[in-house]
FIRO-189900 format. One record per residue (C-alpha): residue in three letters; x, y, z negated. Coordinates in nm, 3 decimals, m for minus. Layout:
! residues N
NODE,mivo,px,py,pz
NODE,Ala,X,Y,Z
...
***
This chain:
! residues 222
NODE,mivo,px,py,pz
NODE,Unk,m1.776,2.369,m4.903
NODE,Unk,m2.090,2.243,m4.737
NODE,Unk,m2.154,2.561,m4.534
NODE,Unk,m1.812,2.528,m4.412
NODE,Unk,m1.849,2.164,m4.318
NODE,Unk,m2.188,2.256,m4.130
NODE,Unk,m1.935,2.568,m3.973
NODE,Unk,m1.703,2.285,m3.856
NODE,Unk,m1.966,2.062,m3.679
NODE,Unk,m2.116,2.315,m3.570
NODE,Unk,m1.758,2.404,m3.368
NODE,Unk,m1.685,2.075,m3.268
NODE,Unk,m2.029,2.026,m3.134
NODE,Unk,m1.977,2.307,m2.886
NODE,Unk,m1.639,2.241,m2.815
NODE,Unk,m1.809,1.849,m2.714
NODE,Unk,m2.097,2.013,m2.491
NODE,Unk,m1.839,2.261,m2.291
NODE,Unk,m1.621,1.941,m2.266
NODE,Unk,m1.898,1.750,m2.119
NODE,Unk,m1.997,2.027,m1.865
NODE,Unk,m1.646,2.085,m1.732
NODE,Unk,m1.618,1.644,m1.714
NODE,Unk,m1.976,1.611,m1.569
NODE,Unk,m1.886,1.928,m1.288
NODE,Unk,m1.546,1.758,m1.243
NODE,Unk,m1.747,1.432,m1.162
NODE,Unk,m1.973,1.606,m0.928
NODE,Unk,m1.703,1.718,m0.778
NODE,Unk,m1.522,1.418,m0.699
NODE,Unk,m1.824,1.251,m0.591
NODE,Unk,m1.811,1.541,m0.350
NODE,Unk,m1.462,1.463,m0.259
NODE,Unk,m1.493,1.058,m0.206
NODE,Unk,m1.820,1.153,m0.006
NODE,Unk,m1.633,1.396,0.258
NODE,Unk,m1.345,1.184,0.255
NODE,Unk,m1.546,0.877,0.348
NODE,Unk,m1.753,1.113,0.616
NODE,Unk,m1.372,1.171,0.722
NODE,Unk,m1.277,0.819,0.769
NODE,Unk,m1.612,0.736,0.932
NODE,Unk,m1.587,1.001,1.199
NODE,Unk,m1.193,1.038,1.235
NODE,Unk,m1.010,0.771,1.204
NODE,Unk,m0.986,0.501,1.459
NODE,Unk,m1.050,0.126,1.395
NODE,Unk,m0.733,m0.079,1.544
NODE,Unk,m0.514,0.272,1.562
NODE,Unk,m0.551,0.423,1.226
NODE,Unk,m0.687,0.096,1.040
NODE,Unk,m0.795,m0.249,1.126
NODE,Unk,m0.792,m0.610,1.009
NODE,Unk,m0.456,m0.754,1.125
NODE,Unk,m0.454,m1.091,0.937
NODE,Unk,m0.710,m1.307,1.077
NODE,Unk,m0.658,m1.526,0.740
NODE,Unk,m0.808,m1.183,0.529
NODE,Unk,m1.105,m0.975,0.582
NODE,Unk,m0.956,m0.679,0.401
NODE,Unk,m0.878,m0.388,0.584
NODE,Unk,m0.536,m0.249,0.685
NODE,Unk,m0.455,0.136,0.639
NODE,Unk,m0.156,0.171,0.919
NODE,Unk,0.118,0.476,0.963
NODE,Unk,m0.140,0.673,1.148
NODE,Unk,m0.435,0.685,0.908
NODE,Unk,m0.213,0.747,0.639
NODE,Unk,m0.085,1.069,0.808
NODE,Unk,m0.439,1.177,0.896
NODE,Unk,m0.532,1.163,0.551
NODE,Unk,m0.272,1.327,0.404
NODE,Unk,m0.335,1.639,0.664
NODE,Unk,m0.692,1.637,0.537
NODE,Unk,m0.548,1.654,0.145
NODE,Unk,m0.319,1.902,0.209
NODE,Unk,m0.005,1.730,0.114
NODE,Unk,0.317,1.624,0.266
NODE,Unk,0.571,1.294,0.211
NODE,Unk,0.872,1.326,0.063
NODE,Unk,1.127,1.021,0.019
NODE,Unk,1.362,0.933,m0.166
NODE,Unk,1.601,0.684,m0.270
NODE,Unk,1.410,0.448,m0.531
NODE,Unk,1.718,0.315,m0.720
NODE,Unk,1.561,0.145,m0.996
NODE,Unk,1.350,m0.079,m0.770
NODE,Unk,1.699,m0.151,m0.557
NODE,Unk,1.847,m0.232,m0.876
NODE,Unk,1.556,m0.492,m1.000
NODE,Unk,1.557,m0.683,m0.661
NODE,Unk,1.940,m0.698,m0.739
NODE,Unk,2.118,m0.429,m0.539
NODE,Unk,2.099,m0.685,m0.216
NODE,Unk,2.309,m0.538,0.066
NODE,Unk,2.062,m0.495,0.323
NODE,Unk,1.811,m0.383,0.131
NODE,Unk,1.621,m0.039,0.172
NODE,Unk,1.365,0.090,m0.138
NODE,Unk,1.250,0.438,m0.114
NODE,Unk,0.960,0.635,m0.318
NODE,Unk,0.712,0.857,m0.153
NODE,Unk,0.631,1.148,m0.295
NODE,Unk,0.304,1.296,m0.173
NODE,Unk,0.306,1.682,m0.245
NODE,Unk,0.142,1.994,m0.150
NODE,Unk,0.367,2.233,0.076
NODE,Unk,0.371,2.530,m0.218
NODE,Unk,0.510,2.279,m0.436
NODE,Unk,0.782,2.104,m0.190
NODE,Unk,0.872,2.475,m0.186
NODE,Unk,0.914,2.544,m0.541
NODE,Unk,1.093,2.195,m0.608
NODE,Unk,1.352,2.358,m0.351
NODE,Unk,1.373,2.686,m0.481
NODE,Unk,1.411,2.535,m0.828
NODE,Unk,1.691,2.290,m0.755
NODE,Unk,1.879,2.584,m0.506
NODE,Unk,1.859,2.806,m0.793
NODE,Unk,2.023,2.577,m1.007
NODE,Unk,1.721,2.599,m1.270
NODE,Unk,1.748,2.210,m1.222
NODE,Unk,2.006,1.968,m1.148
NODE,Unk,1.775,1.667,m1.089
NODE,Unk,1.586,1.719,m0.780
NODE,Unk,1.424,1.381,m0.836
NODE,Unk,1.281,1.455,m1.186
NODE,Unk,1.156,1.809,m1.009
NODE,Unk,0.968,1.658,m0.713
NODE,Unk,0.822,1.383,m0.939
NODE,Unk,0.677,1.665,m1.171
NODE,Unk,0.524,1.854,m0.917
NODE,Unk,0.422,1.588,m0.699
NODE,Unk,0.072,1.433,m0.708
NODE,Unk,0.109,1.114,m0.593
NODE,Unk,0.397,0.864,m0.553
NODE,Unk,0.406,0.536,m0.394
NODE,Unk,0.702,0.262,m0.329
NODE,Unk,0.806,0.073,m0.030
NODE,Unk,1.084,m0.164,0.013
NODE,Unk,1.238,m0.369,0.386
NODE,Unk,1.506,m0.571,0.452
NODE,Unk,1.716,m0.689,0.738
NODE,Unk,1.646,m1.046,0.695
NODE,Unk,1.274,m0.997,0.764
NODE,Unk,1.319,m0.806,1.110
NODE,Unk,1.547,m1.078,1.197
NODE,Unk,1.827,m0.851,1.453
NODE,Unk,1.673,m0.512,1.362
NODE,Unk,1.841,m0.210,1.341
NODE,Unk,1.907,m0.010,1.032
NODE,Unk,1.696,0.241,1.094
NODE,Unk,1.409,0.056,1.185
NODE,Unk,1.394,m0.080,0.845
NODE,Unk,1.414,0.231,0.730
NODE,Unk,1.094,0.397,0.906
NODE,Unk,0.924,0.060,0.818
NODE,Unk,1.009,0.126,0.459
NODE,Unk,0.882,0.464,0.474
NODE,Unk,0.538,0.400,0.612
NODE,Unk,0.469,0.119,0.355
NODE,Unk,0.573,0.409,0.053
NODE,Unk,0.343,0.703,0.222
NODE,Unk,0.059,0.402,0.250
NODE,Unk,0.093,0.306,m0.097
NODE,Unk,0.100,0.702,m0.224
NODE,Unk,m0.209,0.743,0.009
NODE,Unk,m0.402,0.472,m0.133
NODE,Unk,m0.339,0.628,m0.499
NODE,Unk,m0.424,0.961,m0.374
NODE,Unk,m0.711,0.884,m0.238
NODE,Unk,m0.804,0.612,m0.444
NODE,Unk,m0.868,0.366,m0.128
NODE,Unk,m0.812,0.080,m0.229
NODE,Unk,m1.133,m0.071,m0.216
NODE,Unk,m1.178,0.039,0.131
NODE,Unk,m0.831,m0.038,0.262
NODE,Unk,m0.494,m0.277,0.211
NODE,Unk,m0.189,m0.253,0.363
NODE,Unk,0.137,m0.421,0.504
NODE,Unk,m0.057,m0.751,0.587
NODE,Unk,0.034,m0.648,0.936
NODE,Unk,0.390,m0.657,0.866
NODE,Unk,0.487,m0.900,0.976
NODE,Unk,0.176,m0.988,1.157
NODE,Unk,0.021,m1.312,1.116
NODE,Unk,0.040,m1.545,1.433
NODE,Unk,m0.227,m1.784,1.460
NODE,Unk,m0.047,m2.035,1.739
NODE,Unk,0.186,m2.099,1.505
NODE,Unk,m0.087,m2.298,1.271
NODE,Unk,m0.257,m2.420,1.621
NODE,Unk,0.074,m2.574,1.667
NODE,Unk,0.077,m2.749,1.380
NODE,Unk,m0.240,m2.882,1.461
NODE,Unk,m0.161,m3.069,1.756
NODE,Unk,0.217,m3.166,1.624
NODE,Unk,m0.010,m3.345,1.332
NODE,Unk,m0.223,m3.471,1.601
NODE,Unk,0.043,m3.587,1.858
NODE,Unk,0.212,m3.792,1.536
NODE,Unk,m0.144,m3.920,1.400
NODE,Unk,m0.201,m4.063,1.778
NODE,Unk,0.097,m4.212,1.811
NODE,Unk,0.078,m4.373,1.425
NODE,Unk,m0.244,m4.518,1.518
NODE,Unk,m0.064,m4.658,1.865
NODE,Unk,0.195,m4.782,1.677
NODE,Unk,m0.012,m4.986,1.407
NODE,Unk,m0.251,m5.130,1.716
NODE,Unk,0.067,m5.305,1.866
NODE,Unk,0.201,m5.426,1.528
NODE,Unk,m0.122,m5.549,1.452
NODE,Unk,m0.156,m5.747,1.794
NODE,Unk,0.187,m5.876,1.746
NODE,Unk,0.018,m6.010,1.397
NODE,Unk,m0.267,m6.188,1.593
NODE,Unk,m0.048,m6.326,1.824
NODE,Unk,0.182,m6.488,1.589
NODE,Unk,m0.103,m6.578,1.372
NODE,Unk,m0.247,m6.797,1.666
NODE,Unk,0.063,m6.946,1.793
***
């Protein structure tokens, strides 16, 4: 009973070091991964056209349409969207209202998800792209927020916030970048005219109390 005890530890022991050496190569090579992918960013992408800090009230980068796109060229995977009902139905099925999911997949497997659903092998597409997908990411837009906009406007706007968000997971960016604080972008004159309404009023406040208080000392002295 002992022997076969020592047997069993003896197993598990070398099932623990080959697990370790497949996790500790798999770790050197993601650290291979982030490091050409940050080499990438460095040298390819563009600051103000692929990325770039749009809110003046945040420091945090901004990954825009463009960088996404480069990226996922580099990763070898394409967007697919799709209708993200269960979000539409959570902000309360607002008319108006566009949510779609990106799915970020390679172009073998946007094949296979095709061949499998033409072939009838599957009747949810949806379930079939999600499972061979590798990363997903959500985006919604309304009409309210573009004011007059156009239909499809909201809908490309939608779009690039759910291939953003899937390239962020994918890449696992998001300590380096944010997104959508360009949208809409933040406008600066509008807290500059604040200032000088609440300057204009504080001037004329003090005006006002200087004549009220010489109509005092006036009175006072008869």
């Amino acid at each position: 009973m002992n022997e076969e005890k020592v047997e069993l530890r003896e197993d598990i022991g070398a099932l623990s070091s080959k697990f370790l050496a497949r996790k500790l190569k798999e770790v050197e090579k993601y650290q291979e991964i982030r490091e050409d992918l940050a080499a990438f960013i460095k040298d390819e992408l563009t600051e103000e056209v692929d990325y770039g800090i749009t809110d003046k009230r945040s420091k945090a980068k901004t990954l825009k349409k463009p960088g996404a796109e480069k990226i996922c060229q580099l990763l070898g995977v394409e967007p697919v969207f799709l209708q993200d009902e269960g979000t539409w139905k959570m902000m309360g099925e607002k008319p108006g209202t566009t949510c779609l999911v990106c799915y970020l997949m390679t172009h073998e497997a946007k094949l296979r998800a095709i061949e499998l659903v033409a072939c009838g092998e599957s009747k949810d597409a949806q379930h079939v792209i999600s499972m061979l997908s590798v990363a997903e990411g959500r985006g919604c837009g309304s009409l309210e927020e573009r004011g007059n906009a156009m239909e499809n406007d909201i809908t490309k706007i939608t779009q690039k916030r759910a291939q953003v968000d899937a390239t962020l997971r994918l890449a696992g960016l998001s300590d380096e970048f944010t997104q959508d604080l360009e949208d809409p972008a933040y406008d600066d004159s509008k807290d500059n005219d604040k200032g000088d309404k609440k300057k204009k009023s504080d001037t004329k406040k003090e005006d006002t109390d200087a004549v009220d208080l010489g109509e005092v000392k006036n009175d006072f002295l008869g």
